[in-house]
C-alpha positions as CSV (number, residue, x, y, z in Angstrom):
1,X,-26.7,-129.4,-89.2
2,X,-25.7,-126.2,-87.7
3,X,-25.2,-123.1,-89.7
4,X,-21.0,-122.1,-90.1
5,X,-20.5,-118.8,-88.0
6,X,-20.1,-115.8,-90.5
7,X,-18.8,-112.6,-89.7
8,X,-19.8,-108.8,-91.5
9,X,-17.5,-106.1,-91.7
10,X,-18.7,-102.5,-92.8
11,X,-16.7,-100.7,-94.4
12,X,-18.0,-96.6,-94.5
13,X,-16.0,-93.5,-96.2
14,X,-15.5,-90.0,-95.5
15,X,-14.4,-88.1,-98.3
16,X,-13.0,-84.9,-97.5
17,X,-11.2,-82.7,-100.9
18,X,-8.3,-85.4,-101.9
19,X,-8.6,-87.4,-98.8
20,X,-10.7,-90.5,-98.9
21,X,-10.5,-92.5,-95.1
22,X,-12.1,-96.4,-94.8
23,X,-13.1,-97.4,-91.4
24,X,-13.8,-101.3,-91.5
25,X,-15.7,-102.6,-88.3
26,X,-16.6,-106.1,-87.3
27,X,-18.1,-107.7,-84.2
28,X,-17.4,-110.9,-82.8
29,X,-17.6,-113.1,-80.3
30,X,-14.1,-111.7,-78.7
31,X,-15.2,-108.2,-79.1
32,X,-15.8,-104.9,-81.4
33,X,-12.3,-104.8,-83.8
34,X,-11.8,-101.6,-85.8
35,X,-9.2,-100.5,-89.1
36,X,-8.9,-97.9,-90.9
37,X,-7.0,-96.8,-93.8
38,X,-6.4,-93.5,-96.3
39,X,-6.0,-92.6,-99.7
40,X,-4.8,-89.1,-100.9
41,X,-5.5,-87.9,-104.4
42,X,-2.4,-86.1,-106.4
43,X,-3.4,-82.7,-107.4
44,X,-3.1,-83.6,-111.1
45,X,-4.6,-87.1,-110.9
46,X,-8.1,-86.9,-112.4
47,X,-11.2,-87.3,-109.7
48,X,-12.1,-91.0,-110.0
49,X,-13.5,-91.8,-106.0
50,X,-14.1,-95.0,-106.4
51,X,-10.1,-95.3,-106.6
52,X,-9.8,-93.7,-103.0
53,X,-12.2,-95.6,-101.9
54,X,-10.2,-99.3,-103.0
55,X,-7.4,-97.7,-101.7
56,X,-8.5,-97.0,-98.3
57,X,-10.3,-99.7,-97.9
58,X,-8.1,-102.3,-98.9
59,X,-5.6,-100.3,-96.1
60,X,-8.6,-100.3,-93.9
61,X,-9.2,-103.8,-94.3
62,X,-5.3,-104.4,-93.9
63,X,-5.3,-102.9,-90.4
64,X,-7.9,-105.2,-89.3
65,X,-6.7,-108.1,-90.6
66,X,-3.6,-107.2,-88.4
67,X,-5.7,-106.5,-85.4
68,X,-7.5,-110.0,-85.8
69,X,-3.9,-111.6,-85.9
70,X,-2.6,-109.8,-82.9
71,X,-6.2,-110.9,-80.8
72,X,-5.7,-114.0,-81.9
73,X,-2.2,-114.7,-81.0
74,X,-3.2,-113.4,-77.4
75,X,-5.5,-116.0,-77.1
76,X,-3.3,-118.8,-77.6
77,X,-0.6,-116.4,-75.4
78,X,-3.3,-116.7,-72.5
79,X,-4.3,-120.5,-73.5
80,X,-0.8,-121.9,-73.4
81,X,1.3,-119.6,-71.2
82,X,3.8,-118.8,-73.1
83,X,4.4,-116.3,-76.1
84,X,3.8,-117.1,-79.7
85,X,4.0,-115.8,-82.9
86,X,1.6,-115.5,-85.8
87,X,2.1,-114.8,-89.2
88,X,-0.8,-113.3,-91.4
């Protein structure tokens, strides 16, 4: 029985005053794909990181989602000559 192919994204933050930013990175087989995302902080919002951090990550992870769709559909572009469309 062979194993079923699994992928790992990292996610890593840099927090800088009200700004949080989520870069997501995973590698596979069709190359390196990267996403990133933002949260900002209102001034009167109390200071809870973890908060920015779900924020910009789920946007992170959003934008690489959208990559892995795009790479996808190119592939079946290149595959079947003609142009396609993917929704995600």
């Amino acid at each position: 029985m062979q194993a079923e192919p699994m992928w790992h994204v990292e996610v890593g933050f840099t927090e800088i005053d009200d700004r949080t930013r989520a870069d997501a990175i995973v590698e596979v087989a069709g190359g390196r794909f990267h996403g990133w995302g933002q949260a900002r902080r209102c001034p009167g919002d109390p200071s809870v990181p973890v908060v920015g951090e779900e924020l910009a990550a789920a946007r992170a992870l959003s934008d690489l989602a959208h990559q892995l769709i795009m790479s996808a559909a190119q592939r079946i572009e290149d595959d079947e000559g003609r142009p396609v469309s993917l929704h995600g």
